[in-house]
N, C-alpha and C positions, 0 to 999 in steps of 0.2 A: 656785262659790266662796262662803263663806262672808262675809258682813256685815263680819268685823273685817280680813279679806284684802279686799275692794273698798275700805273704807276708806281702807286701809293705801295702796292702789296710788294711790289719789284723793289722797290728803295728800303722797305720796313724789314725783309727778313731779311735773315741772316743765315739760317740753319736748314739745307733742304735735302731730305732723300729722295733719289730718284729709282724709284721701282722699275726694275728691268732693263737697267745699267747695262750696255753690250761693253765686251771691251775689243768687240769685232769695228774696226776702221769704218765699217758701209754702214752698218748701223745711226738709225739717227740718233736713234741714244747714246751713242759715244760720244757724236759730234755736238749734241745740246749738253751732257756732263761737261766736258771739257769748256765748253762756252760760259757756265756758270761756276766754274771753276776762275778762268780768266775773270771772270768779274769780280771776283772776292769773294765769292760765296762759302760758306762750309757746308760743301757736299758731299752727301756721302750713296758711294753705289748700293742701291740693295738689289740680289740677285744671287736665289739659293745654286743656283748652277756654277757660280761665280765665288761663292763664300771663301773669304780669306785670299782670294786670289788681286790683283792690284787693277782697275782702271784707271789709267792719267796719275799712277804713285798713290793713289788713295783704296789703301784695303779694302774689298766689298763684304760684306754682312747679309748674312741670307734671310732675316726677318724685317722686317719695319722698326720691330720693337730693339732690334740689337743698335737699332741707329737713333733713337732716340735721348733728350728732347730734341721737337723739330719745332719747325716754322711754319714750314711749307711741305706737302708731299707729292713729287712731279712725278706722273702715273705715265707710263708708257708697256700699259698692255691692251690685250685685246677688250672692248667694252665691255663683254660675257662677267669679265675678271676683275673689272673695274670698281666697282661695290665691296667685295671684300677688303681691300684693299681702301677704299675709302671708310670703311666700319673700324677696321682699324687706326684708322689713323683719327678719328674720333677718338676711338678709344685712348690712346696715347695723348691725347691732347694738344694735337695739332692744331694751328690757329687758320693753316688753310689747306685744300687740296685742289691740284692744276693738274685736270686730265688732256694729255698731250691731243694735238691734231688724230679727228678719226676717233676718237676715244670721247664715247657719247653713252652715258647712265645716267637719265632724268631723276631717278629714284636714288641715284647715290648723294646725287648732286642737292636734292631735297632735302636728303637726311640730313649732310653737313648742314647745309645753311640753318635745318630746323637745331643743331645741335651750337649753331654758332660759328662756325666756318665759312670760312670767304670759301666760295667755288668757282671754278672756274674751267668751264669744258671746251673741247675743239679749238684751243688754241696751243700753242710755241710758247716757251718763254722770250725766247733768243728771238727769235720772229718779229714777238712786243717789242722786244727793248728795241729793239734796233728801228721798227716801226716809228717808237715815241722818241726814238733820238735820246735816249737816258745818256745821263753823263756818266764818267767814270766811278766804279765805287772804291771806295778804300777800304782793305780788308779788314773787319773787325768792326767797322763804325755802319751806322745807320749811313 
């Protein structure tokens, strides 16, 4: 993807679950939830190990489908896992899926875009933003 489409996808939603939510401090997934938390986002943790328990004050939800509608779905598992979890969020009709750094499925990434989904693999959210120098969001607004 190019710089002005990440952008674009980083400024346009609003709404993202992030599959595999730790609410362990080491974890990068703590550290990227909370990061798109601070930016206005409405995130919400999904993580069946986690269900009903709280990351960063925001109650976590053990399916994709309990956190639905979404925008976005930032994937932080192992690639094997990645697919499913992209089929789903097809399913639900999500408008994109962003599989975290290391988190690499040609074939999931295919499926989205052939079903209409921005994809986006082997990259950060927080990474980008901060890369493209995005300005602050205001929560609630484009």
């Amino acid at each position: 993807m190019t710089d002005a489409e990440i952008r674009d996808l980083l400024l346009s939603t609003r709404r993202i679950a992030v599959v595999g939510a730790s609410d362990r401090p080491g974890r990068p997934s703590h550290g990227v939830f909370r990061f798109l938390l601070d930016r206005g986002y409405d995130a919400v943790p999904v993580n069946p190990a986690l269900s009903g328990r709280a990351v960063h004050g925001i109650r976590s939800v053990a399916t994709l489908a309990e956190a639905a509608p979404l925008d976005m779905v930032d994937v932080f598992r192992r690639s094997a896992e990645a697919g499913a979890v992209v089929d789903e969020a097809i399913r639900l009709g999500a408008r994109a899926v962003w599989l975290q750094l290391g988190v690499i499925d040609e074939a999931a990434a295919a499926r989205a875009r052939a079903a209409g989904l921005i994809a986006v693999m082997d990259r950060c959210p927080a990474i980008e933003w901060r890369r493209l120098d995005l300005p602050p969001r205001i929560p609630g607004h484009n």
